[in-house]
NULOSE-24438 format. One record per residue: residue number from 1; residue in one letter; chain; x, y, z of N, C-alpha, C in turn. Coordinates in pm, whole numbers, plus 32768, in hexadecimal, padded with zeros to 4 digits. Layout:
<recs>
   resi   resn   chain   n_px   n_py   n_pz   ca_px   ca_py   ca_pz   c_px   c_py   c_pz
    NUM      a       A      X      Y      Z       X       Y       Z      X      Y      Z
...
</recs>
This chain:
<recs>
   resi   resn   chain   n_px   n_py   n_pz   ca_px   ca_py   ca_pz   c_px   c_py   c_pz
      1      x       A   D1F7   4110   A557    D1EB    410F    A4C5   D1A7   408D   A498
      2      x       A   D144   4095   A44C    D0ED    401F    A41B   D12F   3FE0   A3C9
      3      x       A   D132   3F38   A3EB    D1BA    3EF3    A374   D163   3F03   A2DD
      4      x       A   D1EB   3EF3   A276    D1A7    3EF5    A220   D14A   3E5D   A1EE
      5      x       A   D108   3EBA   A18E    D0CA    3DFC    A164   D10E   3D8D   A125
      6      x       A   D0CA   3D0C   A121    D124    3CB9    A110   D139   3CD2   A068
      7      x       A   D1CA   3C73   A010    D1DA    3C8D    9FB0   D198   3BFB   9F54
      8      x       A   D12E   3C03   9F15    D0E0    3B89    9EE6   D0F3   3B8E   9E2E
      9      x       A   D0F3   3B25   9E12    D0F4    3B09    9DA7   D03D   3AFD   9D6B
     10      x       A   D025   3AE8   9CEA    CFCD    3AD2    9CCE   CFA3   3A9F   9C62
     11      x       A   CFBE   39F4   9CB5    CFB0    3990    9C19   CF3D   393C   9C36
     12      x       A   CEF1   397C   9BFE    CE70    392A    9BF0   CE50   38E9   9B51
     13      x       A   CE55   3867   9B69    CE6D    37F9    9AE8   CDDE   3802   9AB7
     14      x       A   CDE7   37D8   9A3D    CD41    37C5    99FF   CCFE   377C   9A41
     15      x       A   CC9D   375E   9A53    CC4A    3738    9ADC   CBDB   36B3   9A7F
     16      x       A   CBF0   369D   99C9    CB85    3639    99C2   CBEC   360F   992E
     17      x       A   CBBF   359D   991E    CC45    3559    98AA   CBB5   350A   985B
     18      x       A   CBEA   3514   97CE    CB78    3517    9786   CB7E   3446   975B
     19      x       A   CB27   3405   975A    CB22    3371    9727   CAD6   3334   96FE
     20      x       A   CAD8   32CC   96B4    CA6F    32B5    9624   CA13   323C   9696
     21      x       A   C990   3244   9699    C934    31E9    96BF   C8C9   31C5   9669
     22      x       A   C894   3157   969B    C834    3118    960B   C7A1   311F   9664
     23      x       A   C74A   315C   9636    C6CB    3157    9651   C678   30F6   964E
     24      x       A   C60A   30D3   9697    C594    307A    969D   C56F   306B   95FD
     25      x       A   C588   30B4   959E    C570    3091    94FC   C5DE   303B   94BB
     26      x       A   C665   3033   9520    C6D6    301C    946F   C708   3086   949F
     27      x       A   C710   30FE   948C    C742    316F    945E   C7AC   31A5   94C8
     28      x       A   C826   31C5   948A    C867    3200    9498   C871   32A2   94C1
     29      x       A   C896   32CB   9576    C871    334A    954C   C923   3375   95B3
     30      x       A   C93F   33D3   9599    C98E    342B    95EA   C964   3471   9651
     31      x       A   C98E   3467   9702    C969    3459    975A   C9C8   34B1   97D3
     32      x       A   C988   34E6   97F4    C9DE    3540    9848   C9D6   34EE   98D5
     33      x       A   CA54   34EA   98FA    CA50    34C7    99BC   CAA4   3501   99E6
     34      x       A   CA7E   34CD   9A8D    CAF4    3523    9AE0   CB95   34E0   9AF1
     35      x       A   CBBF   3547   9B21    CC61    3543    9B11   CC95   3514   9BC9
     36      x       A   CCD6   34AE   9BC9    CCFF    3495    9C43   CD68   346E   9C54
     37      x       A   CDFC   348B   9CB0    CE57    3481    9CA9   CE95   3471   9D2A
     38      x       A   CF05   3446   9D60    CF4C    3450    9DC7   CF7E   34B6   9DD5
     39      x       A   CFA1   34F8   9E64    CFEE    3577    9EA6   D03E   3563   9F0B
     40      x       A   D0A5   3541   9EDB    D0B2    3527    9F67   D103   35BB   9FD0
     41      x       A   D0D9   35A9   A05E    D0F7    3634    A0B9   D149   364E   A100
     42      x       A   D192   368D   A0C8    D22F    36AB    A13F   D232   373B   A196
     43      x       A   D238   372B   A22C    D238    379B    A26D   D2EF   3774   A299
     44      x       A   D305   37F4   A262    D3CF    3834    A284   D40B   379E   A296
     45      x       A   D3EC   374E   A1F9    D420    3713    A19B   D3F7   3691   A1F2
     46      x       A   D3A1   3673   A24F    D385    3608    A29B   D2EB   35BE   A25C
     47      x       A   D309   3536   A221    D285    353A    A1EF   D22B   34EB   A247
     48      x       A   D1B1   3523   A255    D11E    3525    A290   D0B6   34E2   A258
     49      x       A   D07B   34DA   A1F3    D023    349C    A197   D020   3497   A106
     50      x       A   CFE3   3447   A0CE    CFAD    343F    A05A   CF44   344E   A050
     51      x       A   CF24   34C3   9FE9    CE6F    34E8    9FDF   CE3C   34B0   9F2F
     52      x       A   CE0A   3474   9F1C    CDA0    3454    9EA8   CD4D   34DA   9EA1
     53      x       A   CD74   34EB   9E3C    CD0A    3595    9DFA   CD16   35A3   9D74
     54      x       A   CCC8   3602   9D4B    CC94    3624    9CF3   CCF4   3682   9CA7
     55      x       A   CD3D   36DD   9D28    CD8F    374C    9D0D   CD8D   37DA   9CD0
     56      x       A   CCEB   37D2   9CE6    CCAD    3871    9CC5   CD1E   38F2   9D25
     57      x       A   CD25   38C8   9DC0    CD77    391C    9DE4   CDA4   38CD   9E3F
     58      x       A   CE50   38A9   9E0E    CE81    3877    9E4F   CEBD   38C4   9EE2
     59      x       A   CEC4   3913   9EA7    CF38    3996    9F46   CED1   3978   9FB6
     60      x       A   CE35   39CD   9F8C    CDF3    39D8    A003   CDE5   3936   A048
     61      x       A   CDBF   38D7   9FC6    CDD2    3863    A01D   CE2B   3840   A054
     62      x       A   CEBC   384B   A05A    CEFA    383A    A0BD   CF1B   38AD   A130
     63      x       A   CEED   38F9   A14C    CEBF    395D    A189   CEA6   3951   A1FE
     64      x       A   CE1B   3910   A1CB    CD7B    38F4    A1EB   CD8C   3866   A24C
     65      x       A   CDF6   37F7   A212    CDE0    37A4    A233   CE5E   379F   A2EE
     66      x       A   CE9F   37FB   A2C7    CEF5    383A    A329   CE99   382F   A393
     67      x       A   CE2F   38C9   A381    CE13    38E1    A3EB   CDAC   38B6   A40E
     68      x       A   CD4C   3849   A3F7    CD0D    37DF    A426   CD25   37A4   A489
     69      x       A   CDB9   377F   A45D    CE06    3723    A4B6   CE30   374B   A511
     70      x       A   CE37   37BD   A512    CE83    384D    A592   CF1B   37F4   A5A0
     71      x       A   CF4E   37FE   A4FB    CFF6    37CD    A50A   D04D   387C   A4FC
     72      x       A   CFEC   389F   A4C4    D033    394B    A4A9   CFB8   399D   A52B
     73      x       A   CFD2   3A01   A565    CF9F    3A68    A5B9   CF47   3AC2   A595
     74      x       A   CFAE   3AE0   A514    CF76    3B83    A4E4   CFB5   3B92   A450
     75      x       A   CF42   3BAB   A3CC    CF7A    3BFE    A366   CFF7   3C31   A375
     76      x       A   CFF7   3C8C   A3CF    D061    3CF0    A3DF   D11B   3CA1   A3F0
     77      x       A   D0F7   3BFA   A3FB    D14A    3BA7    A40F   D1CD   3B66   A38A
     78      x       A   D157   3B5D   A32E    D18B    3B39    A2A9   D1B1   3B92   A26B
     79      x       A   D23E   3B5F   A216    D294    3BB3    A1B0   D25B   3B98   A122
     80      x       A   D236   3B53   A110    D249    3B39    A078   D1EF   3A96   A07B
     81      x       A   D1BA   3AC2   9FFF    D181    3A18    A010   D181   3A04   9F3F
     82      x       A   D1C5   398A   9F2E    D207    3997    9ECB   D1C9   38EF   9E4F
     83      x       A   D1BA   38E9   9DDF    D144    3897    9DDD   D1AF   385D   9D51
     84      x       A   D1C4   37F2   9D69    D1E7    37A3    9CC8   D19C   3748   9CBA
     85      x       A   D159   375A   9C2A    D134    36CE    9C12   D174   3663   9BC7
     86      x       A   D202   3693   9B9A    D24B    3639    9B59   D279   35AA   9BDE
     87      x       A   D28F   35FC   9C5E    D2C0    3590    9CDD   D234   354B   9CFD
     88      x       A   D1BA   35B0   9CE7    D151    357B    9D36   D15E   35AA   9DC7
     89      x       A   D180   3649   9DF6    D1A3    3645    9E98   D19C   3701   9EB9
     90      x       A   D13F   36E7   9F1C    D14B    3793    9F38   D19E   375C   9FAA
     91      x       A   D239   37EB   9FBB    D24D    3809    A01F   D22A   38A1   A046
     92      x       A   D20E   3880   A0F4    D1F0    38EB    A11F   D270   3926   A16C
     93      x       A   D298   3995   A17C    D329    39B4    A1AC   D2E0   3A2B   A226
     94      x       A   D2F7   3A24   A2AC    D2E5    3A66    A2DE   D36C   3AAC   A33B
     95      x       A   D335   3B37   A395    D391    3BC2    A36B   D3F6   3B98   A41A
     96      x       A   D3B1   3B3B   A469    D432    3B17    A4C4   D443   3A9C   A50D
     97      x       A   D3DC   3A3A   A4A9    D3C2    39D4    A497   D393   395A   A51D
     98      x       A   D324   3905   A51C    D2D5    38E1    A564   D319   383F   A5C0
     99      x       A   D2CA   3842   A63C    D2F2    37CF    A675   D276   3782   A687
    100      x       A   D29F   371C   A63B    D225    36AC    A644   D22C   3604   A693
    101      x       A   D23B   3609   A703    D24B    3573    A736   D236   351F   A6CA
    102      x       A   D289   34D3   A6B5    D273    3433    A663   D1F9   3409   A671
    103      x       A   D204   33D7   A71B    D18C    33A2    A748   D11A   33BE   A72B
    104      x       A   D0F1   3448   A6E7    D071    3494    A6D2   D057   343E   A652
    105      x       A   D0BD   3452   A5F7    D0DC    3432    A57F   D081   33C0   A53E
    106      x       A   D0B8   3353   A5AA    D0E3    32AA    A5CA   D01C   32A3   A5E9
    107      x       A   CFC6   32FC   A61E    CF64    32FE    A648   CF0C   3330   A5EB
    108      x       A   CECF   32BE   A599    CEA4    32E3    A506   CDEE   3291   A53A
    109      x       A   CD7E   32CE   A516    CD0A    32AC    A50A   CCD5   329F   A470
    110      x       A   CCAC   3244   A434    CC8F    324B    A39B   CC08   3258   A3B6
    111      x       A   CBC0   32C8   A382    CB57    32D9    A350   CB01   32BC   A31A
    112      x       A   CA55   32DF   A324    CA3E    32B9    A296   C9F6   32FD   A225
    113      x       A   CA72   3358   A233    CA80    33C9    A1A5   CAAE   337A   A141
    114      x       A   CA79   33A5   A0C9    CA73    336F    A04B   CAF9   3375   A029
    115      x       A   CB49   32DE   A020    CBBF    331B    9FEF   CC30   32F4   A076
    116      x       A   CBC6   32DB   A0C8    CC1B    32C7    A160   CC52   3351   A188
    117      x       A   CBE0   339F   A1D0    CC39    3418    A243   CC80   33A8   A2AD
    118      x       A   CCD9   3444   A2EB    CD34    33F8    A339   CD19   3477   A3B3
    119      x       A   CD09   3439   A425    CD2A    3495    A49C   CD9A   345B   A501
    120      x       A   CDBB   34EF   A519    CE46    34BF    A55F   CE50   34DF   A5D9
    121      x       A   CE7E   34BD   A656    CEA7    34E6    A6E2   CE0D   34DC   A71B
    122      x       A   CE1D   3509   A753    CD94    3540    A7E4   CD3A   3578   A7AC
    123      x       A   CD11   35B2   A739    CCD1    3628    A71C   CC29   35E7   A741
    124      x       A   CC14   3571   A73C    CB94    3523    A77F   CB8E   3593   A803
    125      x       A   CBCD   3579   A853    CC16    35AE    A8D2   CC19   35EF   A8FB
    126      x       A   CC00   3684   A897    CC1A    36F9    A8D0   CBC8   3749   A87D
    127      x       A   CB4C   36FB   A858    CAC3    375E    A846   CA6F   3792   A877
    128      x       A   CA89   3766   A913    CA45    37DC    A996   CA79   3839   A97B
    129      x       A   CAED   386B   A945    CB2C    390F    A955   CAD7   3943   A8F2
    130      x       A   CAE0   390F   A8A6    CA51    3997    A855   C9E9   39A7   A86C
    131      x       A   C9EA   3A2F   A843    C966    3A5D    A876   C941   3AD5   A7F5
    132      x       A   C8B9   3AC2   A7CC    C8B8    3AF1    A766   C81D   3B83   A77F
    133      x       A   C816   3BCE   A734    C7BA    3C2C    A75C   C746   3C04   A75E
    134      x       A   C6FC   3C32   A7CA    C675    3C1F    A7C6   C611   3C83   A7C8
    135      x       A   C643   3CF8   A7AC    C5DF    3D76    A793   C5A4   3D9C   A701
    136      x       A   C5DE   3D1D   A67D    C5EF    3CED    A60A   C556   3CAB   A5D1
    137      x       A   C50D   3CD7   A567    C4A1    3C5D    A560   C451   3C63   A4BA
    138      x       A   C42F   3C20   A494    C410    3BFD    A3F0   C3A3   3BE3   A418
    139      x       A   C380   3C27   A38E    C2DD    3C34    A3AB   C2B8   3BDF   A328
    140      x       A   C20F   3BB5   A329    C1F2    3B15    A2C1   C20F   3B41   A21E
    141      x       A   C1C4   3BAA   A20C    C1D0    3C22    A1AF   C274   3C1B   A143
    142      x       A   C2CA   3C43   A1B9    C37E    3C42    A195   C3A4   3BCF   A157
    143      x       A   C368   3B44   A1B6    C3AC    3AEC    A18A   C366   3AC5   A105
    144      x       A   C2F3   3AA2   A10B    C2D6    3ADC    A066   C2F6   3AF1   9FC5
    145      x       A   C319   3B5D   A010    C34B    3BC8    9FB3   C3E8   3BA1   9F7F
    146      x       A   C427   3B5F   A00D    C4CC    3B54    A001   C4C1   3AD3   9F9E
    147      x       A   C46D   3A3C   9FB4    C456    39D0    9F78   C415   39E6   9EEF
    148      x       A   C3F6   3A53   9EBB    C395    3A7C    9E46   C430   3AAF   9DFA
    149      x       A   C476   3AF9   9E1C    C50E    3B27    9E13   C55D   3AAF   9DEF
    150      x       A   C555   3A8A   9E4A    C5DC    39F1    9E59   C5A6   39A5   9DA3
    151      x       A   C510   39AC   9DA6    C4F1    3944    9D54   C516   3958   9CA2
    152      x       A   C526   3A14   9CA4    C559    3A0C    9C07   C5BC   3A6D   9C25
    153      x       A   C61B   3A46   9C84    C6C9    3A80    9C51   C6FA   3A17   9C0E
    154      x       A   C744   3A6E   9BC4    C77B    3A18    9B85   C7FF   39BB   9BAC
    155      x       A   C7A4   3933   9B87    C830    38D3    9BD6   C82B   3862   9B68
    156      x       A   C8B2   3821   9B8B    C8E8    37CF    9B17   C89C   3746   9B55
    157      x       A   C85D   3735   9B93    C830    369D    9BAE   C7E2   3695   9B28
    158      x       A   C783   36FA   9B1E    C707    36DB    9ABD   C725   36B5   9A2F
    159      x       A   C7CE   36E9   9A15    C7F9    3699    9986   C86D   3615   99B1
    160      x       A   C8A4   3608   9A33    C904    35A5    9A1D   C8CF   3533   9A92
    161      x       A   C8A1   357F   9AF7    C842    3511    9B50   C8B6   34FC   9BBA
    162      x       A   C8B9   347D   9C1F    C91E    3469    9C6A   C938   348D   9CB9
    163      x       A   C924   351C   9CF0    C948    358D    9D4C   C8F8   35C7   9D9C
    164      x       A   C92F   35D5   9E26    C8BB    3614    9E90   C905   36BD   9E72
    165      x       A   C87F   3727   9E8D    C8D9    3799    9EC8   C898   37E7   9F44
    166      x       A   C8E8   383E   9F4C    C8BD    3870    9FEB   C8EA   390B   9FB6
    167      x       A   C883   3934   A01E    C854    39FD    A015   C86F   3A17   A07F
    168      x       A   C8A4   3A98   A083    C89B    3AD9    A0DD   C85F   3B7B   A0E1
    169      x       A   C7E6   3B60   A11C    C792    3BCB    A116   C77C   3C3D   A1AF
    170      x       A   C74C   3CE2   A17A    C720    3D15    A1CC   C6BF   3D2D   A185
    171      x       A   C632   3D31   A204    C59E    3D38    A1E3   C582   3CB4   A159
    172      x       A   C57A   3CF4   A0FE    C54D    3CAF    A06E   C59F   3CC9   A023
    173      x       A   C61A   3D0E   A040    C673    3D26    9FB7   C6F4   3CE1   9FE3
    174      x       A   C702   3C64   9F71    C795    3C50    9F55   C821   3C77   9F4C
    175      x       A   C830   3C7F   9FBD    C8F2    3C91    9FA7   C95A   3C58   9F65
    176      x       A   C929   3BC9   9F75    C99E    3B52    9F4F   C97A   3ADD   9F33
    177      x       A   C968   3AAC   9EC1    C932    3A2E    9E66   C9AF   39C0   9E56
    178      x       A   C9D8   395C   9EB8    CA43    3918    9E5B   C9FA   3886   9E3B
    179      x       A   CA29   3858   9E04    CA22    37CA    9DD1   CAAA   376A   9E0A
    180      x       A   CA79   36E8   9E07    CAF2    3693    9DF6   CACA   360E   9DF0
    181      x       A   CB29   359B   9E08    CAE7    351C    9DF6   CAB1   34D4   9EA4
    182      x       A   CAEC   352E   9EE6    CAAE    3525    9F74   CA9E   3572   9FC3
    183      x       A   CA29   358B   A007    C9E6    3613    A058   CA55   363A   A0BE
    184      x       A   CAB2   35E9   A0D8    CB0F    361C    A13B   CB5E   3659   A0E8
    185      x       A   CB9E   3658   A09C    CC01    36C3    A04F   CBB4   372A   A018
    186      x       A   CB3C   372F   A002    CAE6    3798    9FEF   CAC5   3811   A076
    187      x       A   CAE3   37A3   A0C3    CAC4    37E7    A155   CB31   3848   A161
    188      x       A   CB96   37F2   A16E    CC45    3801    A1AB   CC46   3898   A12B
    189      x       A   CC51   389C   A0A1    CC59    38F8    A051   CC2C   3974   A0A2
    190      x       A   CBA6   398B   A0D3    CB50    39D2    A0B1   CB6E   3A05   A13D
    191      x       A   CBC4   39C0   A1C5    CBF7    39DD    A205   CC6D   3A58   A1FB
    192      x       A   CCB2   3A15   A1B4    CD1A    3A1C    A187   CD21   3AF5   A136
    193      x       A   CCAE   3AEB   A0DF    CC9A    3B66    A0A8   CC53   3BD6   A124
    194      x       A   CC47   3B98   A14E    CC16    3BE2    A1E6   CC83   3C35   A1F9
    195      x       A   CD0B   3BE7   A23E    CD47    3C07    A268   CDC2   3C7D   A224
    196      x       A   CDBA   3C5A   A198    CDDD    3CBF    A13A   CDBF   3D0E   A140
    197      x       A   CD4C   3D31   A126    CCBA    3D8F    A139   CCC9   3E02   A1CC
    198      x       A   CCD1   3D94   A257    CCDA    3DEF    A296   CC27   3E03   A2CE
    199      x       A   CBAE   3D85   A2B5    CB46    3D71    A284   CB2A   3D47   A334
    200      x       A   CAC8   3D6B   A376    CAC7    3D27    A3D8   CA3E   3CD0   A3E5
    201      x       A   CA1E   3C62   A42A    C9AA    3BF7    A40E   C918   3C19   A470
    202      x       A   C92E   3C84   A4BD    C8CC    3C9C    A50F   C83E   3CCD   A4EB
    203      x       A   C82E   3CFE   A4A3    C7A7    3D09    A455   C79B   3CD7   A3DB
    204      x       A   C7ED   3C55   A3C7    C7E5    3C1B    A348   C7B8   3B8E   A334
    205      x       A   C775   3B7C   A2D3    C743    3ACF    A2BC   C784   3A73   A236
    206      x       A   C79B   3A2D   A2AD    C7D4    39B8    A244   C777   395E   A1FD
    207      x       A   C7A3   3936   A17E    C72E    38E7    A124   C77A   3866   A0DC
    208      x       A   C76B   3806   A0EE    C781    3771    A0C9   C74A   3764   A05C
    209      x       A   C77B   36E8   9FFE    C6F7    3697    9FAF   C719   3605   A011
    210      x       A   C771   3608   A05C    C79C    358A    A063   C752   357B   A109
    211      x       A   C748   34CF   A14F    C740    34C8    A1C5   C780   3507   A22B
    212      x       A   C6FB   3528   A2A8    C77A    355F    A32B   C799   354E   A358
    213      x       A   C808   34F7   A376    C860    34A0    A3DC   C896   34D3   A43A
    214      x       A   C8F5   349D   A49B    C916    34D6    A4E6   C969   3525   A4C1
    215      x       A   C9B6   3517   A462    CA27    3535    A43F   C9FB   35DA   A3E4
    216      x       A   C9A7   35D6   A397    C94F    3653    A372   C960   36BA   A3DF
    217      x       A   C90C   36A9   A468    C8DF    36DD    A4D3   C942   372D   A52D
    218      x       A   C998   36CB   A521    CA1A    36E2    A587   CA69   373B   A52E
    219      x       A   CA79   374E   A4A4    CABD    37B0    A443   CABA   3844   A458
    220      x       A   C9BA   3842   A433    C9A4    38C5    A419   C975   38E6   A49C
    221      x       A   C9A3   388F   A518    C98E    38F2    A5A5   CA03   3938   A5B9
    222      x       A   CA9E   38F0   A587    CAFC    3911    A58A   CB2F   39B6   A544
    223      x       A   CAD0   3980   A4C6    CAF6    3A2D    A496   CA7B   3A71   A4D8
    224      x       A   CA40   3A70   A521    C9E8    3ADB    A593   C95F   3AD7   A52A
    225      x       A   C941   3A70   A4F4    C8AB    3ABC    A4A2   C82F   3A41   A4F7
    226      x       A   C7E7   3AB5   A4EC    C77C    3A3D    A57A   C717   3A28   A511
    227      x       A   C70C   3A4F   A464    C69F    39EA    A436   C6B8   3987   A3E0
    228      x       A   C6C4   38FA   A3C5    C6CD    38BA    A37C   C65A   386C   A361
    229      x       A   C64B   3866   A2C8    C5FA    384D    A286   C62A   37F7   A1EB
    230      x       A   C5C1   37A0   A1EC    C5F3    370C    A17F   C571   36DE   A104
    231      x       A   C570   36E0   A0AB    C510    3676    A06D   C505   35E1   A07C
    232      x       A   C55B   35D3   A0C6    C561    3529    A102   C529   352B   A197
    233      x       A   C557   34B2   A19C    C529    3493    A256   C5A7   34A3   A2C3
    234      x       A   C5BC   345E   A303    C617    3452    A380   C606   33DE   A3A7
    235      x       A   C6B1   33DE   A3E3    C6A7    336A    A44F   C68A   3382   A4D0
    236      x       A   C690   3319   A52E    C66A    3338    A5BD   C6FF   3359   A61C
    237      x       A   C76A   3354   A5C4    C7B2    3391    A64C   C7AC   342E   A600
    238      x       A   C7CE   345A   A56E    C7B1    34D8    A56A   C75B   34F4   A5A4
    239      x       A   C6B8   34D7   A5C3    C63E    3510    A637   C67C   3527   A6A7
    240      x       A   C6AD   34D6   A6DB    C70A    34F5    A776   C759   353F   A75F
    241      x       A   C7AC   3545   A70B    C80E    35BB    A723   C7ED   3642   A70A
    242      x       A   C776   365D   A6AB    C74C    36D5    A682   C701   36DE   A713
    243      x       A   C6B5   3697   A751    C66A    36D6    A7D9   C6B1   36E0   A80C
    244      x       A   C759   36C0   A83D    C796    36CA    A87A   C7D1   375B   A853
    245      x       A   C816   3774   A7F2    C846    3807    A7EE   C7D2   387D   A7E7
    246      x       A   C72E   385A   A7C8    C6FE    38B7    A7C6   C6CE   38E1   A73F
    247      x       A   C711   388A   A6E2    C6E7    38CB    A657   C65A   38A5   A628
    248      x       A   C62E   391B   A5CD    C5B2    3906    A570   C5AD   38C8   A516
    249      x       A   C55B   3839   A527    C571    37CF    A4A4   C4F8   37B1   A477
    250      x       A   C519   37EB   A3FA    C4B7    37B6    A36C   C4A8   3760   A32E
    251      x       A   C482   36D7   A301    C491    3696    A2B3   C40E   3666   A253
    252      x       A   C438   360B   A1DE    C3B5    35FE    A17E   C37D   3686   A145
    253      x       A   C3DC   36D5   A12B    C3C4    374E    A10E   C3AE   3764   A083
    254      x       A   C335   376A   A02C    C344    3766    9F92   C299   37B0   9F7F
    255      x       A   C2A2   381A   9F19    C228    3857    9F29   C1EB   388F   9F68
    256      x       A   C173   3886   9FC7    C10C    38C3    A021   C144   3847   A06A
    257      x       A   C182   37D5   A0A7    C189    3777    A0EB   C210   3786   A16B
    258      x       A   C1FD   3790   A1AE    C254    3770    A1ED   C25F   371E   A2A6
    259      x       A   C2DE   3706   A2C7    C29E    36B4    A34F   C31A   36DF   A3C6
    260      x       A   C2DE   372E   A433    C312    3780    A499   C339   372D   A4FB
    261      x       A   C3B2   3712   A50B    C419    36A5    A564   C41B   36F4   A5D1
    262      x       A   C46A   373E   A5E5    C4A4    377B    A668   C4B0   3800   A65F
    263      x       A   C4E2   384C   A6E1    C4C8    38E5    A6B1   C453   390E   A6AE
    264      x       A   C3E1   38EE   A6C3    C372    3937    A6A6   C34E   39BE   A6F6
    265      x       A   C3A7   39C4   A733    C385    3A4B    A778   C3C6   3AC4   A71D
    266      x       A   C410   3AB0   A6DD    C45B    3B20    A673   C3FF   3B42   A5BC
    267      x       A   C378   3A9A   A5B7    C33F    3ADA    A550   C2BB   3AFD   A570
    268      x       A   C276   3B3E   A4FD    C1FC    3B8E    A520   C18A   3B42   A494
    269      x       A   C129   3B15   A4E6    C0DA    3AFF    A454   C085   3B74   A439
    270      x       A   C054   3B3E   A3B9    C007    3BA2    A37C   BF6F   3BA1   A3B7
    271      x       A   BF5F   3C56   A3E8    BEC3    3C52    A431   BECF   3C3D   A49D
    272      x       A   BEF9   3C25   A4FE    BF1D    3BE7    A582   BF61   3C5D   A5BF
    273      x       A   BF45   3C7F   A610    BF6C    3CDF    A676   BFE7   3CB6   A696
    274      x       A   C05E   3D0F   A67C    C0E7    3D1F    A6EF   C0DC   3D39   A781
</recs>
């Protein structure tokens, strides 16, 4: 019998708080920005982190940020994931509850996700085990088309600013737009709705505004998607780690422009014989 799904709340706070700024004239104008707040994360009442967000969706982000970390297994794991913002604290309650060495715990890497990501345990460690499809491939055309897409959905940066977001696309069409105040909780979210979803990453591309770090790389190999793609640049251990798992990396991606990292055997340019 398939468990049931988990039981989630759904408090997603206003996401931009309105404040008076004075212009290059004198003038007084009313000003929309983004909204950023503490979360802090309890798995079966044990707390784990504090996330800085935005809080567009808090559940999937703590979800999301779960299974990044591979502290939860499986969706099918969690009971309930439960969101106050009066405490400031999602707990997540799962259905026969998890064993996590201290020591894993105690084994914290700070990032440099906006906001400070955090990676935890081995997961450096144990990115030979994936293996992601390679019968998979984007053609120059798609991506295109997907960056021509990305460029007028509608997203709250363009009135409050502040915020990276991340897509998750098949071919050229958008599945999942989130925002936040750092590409890793955008990530972790968008993870996170995956797993709700039931969504799997194998013919799917991931889309940044933000840099691709390692920490990027090691995420969206984790949820199985072999293309990632950025309007920014990269660092050089994300380059190593993306050649290392195999993934297709895009970066400087804006317009007709873009610049082909790794992976090149999975894209196809335009005119050029397959």
């Amino acid at each position: 019998m398939k468990p049931l799904p988990p039981d989630i709340t759904c408090a997603s706070r206003p996401l931009t708080f309105t404040v008076t700024a004075t212009n290059e004239h004198g003038e007084q104008l009313d000003t929309e920005i983004a909204g950023e707040g503490p979360l802090t994360l309890y798995l079966d009442k044990r707390e784990i982190v504090t996330l800085m967000t935005l809080g567009a969706a808090p559940e999937a982000l703590a979800i999301g940020y779960l299974r990044n970390q591979r502290l939860i297994p499986s969706v099918e794991n969690i009971a309930c994931v439960q969101v106050d913002w009066e405490t400031e604290a999602v707990a997540v309650t799962t259905r026969e509850g998890v064993k996590i060495p201290a020591k894993r715990l105690k084994k914290r890497t700070v990032t440099t996700g906006c906001g400070q990501g955090t990676v935890f345990g081995d997961l450096m460690e144990e990115i030979d085990k994936i293996q992601l499809p390679q019968d998979v491939t984007l053609d120059e055309e798609t991506l295109h088309s997907l960056l021509e897409n990305v460029r007028h959905h509608d997203s709250l940066y363009k009135k409050a600013g502040a915020l990276h977001g991340c897509a998750l696309a098949r071919n050229d069409k958008i599945l999942y737009y989130i925002e936040d105040v750092g590409r890793h909780n955008a990530v972790d979210a968008i993870a996170g709705q995956m797993w709700l979803d039931g969504v799997a990453g194998g013919d799917k591309i991931f889309y940044t505004t933000g840099r691709l770090t390692s920490e990027m790389v090691i995420k969206a190999a984790q949820m199985g998607i072999p293309f990632l793609i950025s309007r920014s640049g990269l660092t050089r251990m994300g380059w190593e780690i993306a050649n290392r798992v195999g993934i297709t990396m895009l970066g400087r991606a804006q317009g007709r422009h873009f610049l082909l990292f790794t992976g090149a055997q999975r894209f196809r340019f335009a005119g050029k014989a397959t």
